[in-house]
TITI-889232 format. One record per atom (N, C-alpha, C, O): atom name; x, y, z; residue number from 1. Coordinates in steps of 0.1 Angstrom, whole numbers, plus 2048, in hexadecimal, padded with zeros to 3 digits. Layout:
<rs>
<r 'CA' <X Y Z> NUM>
...
</rs>
This chain:
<rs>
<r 'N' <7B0 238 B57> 1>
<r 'CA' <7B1 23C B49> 1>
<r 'C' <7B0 24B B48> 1>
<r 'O' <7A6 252 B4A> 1>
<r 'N' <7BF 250 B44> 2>
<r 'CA' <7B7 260 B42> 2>
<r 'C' <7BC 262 B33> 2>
<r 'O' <7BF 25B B2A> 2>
<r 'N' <7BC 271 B35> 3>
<r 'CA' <7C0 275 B2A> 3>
<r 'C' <7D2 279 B1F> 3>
<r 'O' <7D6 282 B17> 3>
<r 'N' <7D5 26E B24> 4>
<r 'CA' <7E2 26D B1F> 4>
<r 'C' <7E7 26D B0E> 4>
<r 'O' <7F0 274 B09> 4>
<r 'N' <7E0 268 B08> 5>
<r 'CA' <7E1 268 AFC> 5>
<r 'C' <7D8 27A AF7> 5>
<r 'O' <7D3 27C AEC> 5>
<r 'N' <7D8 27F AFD> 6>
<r 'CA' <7D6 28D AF6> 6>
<r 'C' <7E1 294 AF6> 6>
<r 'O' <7E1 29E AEE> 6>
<r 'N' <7EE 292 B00> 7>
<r 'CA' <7FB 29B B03> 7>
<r 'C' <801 298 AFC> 7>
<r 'O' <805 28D AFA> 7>
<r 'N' <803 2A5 AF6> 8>
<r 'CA' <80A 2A9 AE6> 8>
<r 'C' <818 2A1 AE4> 8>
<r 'O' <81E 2A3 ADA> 8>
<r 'N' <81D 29A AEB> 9>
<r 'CA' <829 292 AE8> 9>
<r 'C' <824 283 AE6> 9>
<r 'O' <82D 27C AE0> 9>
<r 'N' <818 27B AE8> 10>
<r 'CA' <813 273 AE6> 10>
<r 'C' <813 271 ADA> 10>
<r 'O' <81A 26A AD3> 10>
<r 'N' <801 280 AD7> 11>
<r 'CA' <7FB 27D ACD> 11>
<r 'C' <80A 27F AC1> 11>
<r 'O' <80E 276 ABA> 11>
<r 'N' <811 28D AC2> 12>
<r 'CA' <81A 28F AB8> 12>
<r 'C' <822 282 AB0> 12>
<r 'O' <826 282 AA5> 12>
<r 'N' <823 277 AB9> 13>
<r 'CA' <832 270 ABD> 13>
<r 'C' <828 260 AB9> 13>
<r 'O' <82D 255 AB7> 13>
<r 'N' <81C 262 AB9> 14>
<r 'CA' <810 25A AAE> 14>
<r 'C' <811 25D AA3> 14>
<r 'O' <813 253 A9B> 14>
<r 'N' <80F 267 A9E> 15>
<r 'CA' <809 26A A92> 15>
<r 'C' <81B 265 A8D> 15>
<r 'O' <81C 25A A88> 15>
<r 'N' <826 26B A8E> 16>
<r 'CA' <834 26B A87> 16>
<r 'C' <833 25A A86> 16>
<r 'O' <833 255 A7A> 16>
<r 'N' <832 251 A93> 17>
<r 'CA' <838 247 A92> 17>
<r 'C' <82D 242 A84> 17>
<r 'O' <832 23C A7A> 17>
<r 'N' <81D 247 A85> 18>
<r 'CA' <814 23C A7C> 18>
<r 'C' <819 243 A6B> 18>
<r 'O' <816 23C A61> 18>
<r 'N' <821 24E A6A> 19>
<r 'CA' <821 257 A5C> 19>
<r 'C' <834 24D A56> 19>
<r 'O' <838 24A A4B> 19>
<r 'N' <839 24B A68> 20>
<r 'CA' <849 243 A62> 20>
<r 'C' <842 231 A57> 20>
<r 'O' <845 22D A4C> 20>
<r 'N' <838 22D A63> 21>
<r 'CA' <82F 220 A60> 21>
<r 'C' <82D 21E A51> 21>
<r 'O' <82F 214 A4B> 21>
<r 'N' <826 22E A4B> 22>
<r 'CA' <820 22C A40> 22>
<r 'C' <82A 22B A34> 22>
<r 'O' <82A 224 A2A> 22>
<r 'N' <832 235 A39> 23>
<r 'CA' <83F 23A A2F> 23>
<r 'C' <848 22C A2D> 23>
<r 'O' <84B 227 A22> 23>
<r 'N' <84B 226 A3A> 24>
<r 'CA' <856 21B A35> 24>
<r 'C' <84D 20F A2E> 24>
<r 'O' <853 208 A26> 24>
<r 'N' <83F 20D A30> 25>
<r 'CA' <836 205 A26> 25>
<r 'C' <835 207 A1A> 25>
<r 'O' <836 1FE A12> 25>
<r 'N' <833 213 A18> 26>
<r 'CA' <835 21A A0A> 26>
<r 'C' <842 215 A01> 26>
<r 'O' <842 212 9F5> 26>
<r 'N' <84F 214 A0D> 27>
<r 'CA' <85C 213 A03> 27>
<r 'C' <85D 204 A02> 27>
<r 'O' <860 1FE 9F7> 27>
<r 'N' <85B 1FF A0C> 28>
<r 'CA' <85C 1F0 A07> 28>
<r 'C' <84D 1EC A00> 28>
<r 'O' <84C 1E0 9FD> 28>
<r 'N' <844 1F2 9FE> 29>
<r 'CA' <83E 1E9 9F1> 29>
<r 'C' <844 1EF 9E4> 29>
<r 'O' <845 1E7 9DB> 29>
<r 'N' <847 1FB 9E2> 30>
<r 'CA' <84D 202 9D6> 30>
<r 'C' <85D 1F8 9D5> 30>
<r 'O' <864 1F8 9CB> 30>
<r 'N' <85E 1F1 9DF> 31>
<r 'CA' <86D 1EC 9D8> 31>
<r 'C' <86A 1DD 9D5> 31>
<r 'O' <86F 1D7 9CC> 31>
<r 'N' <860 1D9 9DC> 32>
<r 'CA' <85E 1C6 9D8> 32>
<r 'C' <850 1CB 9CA> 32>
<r 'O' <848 1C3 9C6> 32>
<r 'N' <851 1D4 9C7> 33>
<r 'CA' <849 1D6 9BB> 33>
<r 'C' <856 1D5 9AE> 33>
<r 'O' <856 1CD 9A5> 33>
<r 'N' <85E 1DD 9AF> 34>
<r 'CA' <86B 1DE 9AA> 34>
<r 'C' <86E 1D2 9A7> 34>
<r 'O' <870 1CE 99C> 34>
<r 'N' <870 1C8 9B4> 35>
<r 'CA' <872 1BD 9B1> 35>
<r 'C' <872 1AE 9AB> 35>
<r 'O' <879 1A4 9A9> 35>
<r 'N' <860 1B5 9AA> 36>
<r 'CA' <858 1A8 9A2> 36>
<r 'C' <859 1AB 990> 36>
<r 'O' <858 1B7 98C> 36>
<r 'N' <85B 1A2 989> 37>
<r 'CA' <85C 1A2 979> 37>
<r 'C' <852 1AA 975> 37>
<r 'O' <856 1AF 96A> 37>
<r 'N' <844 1AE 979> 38>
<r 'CA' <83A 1B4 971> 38>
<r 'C' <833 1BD 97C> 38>
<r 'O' <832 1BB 988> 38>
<r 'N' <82C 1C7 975> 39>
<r 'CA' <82B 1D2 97E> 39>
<r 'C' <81B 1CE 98A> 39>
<r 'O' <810 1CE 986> 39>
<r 'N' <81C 1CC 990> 40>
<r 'CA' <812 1C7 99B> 40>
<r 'C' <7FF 1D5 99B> 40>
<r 'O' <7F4 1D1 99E> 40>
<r 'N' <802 1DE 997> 41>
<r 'CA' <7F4 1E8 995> 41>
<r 'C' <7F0 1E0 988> 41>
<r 'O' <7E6 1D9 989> 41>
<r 'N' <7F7 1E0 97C> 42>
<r 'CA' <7F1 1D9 970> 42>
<r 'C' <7EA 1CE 972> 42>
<r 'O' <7DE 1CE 970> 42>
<r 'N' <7F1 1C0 978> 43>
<r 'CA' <7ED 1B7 97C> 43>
<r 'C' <7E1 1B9 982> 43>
<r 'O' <7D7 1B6 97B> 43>
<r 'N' <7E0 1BE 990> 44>
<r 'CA' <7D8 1BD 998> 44>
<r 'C' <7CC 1C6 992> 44>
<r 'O' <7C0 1C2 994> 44>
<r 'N' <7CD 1D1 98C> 45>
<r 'CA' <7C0 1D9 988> 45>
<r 'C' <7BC 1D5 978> 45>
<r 'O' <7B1 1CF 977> 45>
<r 'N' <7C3 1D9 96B> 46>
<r 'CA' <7C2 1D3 966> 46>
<r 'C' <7BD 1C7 961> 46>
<r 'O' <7B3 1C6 95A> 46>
<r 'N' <7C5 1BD 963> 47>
<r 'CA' <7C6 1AD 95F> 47>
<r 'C' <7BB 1A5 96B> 47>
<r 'O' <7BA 199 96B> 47>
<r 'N' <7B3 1B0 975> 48>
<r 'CA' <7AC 1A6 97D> 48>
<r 'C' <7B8 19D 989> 48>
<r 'O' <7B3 19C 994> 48>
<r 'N' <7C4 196 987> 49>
<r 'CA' <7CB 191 98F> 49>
<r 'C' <7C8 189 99D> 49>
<r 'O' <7D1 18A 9A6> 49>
<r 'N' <7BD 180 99F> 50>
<r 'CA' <7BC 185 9AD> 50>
<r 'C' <7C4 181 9B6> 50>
<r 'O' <7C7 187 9C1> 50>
<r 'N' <7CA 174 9B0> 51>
<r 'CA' <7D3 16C 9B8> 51>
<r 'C' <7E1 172 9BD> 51>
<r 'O' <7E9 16E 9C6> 51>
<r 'N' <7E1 17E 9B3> 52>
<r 'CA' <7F0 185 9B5> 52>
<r 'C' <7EF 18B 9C2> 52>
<r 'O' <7F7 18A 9CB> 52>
<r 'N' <7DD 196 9C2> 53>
<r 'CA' <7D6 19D 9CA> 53>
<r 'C' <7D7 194 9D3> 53>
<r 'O' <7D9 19C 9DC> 53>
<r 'N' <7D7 18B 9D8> 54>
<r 'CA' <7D7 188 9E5> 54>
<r 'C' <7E8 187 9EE> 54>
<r 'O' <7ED 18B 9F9> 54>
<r 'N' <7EC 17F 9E2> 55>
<r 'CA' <7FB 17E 9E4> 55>
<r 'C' <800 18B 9EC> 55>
<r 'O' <805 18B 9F7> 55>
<r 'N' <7FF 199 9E4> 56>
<r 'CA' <804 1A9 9E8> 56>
<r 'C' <7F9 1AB 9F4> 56>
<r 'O' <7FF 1B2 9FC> 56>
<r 'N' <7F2 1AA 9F7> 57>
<r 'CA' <7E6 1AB A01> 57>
<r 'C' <7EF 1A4 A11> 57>
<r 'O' <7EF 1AA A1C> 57>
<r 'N' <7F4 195 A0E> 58>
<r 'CA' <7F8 18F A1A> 58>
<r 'C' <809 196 A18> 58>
<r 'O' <80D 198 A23> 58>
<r 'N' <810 199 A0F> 59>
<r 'CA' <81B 19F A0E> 59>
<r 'C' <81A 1A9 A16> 59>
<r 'O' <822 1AA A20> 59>
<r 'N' <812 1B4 A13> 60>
<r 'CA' <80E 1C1 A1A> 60>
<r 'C' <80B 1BF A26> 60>
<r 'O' <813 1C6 A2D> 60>
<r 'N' <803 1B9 A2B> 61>
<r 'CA' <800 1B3 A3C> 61>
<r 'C' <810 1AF A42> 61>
<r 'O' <812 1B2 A4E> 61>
<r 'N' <817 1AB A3C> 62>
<r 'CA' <824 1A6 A40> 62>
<r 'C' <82B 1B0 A41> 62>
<r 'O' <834 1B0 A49> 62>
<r 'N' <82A 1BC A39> 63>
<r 'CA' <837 1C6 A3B> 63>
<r 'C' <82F 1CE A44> 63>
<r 'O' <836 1D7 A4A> 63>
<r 'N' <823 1CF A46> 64>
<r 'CA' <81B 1DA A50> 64>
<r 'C' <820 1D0 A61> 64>
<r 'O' <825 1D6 A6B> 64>
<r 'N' <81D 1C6 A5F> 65>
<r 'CA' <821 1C1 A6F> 65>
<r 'C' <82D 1C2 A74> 65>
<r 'O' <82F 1C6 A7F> 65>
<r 'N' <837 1BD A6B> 66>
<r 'CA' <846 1C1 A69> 66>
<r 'C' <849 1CF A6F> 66>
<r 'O' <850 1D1 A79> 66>
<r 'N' <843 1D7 A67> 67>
<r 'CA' <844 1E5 A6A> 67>
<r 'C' <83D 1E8 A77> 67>
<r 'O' <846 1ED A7E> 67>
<r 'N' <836 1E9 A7B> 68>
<r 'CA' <82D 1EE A89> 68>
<r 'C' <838 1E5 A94> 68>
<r 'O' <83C 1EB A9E> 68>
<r 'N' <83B 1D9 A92> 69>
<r 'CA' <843 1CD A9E> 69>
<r 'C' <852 1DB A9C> 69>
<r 'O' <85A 1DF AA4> 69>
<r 'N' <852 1DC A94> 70>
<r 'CA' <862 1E8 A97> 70>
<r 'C' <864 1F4 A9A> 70>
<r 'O' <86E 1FA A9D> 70>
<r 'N' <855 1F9 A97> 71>
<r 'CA' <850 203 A9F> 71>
<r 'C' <84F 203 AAD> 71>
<r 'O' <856 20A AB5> 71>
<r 'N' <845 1FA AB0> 72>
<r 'CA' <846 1F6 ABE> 72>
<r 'C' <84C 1F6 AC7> 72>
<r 'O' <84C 1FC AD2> 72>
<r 'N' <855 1EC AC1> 73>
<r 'CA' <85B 1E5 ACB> 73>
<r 'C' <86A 1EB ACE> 73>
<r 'O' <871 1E7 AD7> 73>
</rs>
């Protein structure tokens, strides 16, 4: 075990892939937000929601695994 992950093409080529990760999560919840009839922050903060909250919670899990499996792989 050494010290591999400190050479600057690693860590650099980490941080881009985990900032690509965040960014395409960001766009696909901003679009299935779009896509639902009522705005999901009102709901969920607002109105208490929780059932919605979970729904967007396992949605989000789903585009984050999505996302890292195409990173990856």
């Amino acid at each position: 075990m050494g010290m591999e992950w400190l050479k600057s093409g690693a860590f650099f080529g980490s941080i881009m892939f985990a900032l690509m990760g965040v960014i395409i999560f960001l766009v696909a919840f901003v679009i299935i937000d779009k896509l639902t009839p009522y705005n999901l922050w009102e709901e969920i903060v607002e109105k208490q929601n929780r059932a919605l909250a979970l729904v967007v919670a396992a949605m989000s899990l789903g585009i984050c695994i999505i996302v890292a499996a195409a990173i990856h792989g």
